[in-house]
DRENKEVO-775142 format. One record per residue (C-alpha): y negated, x, z negated; residue in one letter. Coordinates in steps of 0.2 Angstrom, whole numbers. Layout:
+-------+-------+-------+------+
|    yy |    xx |    zz | type |
+-------+-------+-------+------+
|     Y |     X |     Z |    A |
...
+-------+-------+-------+------+
END
This chain:
+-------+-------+-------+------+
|    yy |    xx |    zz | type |
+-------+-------+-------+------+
|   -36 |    78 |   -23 |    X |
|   -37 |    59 |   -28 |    X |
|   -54 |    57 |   -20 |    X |
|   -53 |    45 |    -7 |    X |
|   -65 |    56 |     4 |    X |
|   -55 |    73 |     5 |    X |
|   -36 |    65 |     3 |    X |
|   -29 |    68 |    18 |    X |
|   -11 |    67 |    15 |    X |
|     0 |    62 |     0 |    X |
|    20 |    59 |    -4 |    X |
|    23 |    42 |   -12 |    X |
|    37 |    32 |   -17 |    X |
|    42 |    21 |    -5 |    X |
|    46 |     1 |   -16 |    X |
|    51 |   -16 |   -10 |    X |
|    38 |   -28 |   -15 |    X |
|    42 |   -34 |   -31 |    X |
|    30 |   -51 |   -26 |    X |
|    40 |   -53 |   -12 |    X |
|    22 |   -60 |    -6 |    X |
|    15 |   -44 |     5 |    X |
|    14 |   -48 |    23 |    X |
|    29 |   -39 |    34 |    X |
|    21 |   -24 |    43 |    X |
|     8 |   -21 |    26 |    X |
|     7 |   -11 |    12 |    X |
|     1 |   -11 |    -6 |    X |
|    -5 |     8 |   -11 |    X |
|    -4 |    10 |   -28 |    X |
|   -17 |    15 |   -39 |    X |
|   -37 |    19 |   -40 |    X |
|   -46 |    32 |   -31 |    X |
|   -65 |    40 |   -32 |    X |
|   -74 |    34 |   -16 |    X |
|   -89 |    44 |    -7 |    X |
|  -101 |    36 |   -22 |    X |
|   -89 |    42 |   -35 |    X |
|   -85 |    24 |   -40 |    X |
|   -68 |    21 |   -45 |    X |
|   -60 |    10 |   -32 |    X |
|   -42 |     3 |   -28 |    X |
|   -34 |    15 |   -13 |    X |
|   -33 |    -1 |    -1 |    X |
|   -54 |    -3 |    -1 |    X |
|   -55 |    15 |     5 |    X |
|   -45 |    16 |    19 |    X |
|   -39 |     1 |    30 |    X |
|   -23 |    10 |    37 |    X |
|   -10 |    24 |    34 |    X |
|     3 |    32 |    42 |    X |
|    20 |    33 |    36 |    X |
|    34 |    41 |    40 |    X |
|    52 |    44 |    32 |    X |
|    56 |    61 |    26 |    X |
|    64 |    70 |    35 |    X |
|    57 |    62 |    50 |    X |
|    67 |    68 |    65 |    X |
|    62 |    55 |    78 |    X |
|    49 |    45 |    85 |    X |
|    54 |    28 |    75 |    X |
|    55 |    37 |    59 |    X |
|    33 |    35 |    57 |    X |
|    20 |    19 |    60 |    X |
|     3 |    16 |    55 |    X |
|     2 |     2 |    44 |    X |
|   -12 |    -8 |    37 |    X |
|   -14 |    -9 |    21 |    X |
|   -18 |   -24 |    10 |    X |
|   -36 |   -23 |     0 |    X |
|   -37 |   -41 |    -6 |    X |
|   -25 |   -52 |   -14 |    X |
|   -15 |   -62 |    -1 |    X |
|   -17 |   -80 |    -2 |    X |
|    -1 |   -83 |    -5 |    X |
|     2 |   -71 |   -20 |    X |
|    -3 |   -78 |   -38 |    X |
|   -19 |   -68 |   -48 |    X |
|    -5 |   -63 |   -62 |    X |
|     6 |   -53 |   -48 |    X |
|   -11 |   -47 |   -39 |    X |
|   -16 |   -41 |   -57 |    X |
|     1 |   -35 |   -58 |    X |
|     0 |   -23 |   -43 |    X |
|   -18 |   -17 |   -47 |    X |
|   -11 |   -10 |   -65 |    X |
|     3 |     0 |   -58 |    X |
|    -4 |    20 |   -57 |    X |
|    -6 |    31 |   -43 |    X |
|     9 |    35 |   -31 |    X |
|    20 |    21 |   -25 |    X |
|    20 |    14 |    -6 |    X |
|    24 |    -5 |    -8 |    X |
|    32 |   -11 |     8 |    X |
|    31 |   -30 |    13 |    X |
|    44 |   -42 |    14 |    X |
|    52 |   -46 |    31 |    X |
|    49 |   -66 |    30 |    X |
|    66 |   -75 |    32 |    X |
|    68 |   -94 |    36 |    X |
|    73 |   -94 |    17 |    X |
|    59 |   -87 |    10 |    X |
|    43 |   -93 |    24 |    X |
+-------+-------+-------+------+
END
């Protein structure tokens, strides 16, 4: 189910972020869901976290609870945010591990 009030667990694609602008340690959730109103609703403005794991997940290390990013970060333009929200539903988008070349 898409709705954002009886999802309980989904498999997405796991993507590098392609804005290179999404804190380490977030995610972007692609895609719109219904909330508990019905209204249409980016994923990330329903639920504040998710856990993630790889599959097939064999140990401990191989899931984390990540946050995921509901607003456009201040460091990312409106024409990549724009670009993020048109994307439909069922990517993962991982943030980029900040380098002394790219902070």
């Amino acid at each position: 189910s898409r709705d954002a009030a009886h999802l309980k667990h989904a498999h997405l694609k796991g993507v590098a972020d392609p804005t290179l602008t999404i804190p380490e340690g977030k995610v972007f959730i692609t895609g719109y869901v219904a909330n508990c109103k019905n209204e249409r609703v980016l994923f990330a403005n329903s639920f504040k976290r998710v856990y993630v794991s790889r599959s097939p997940a064999v140990s401990p290390e191989d899931a984390k609870i990540l946050s995921i990013v509901g607003e456009k970060p201040d460091e990312m333009s409106e024409e990549d945010w724009s670009l993020l929200c048109s994307y439909s539903w069922g990517a993962i988008i991982f943030g980029t591990p900040r380098t002394k070349s790219s902070a």
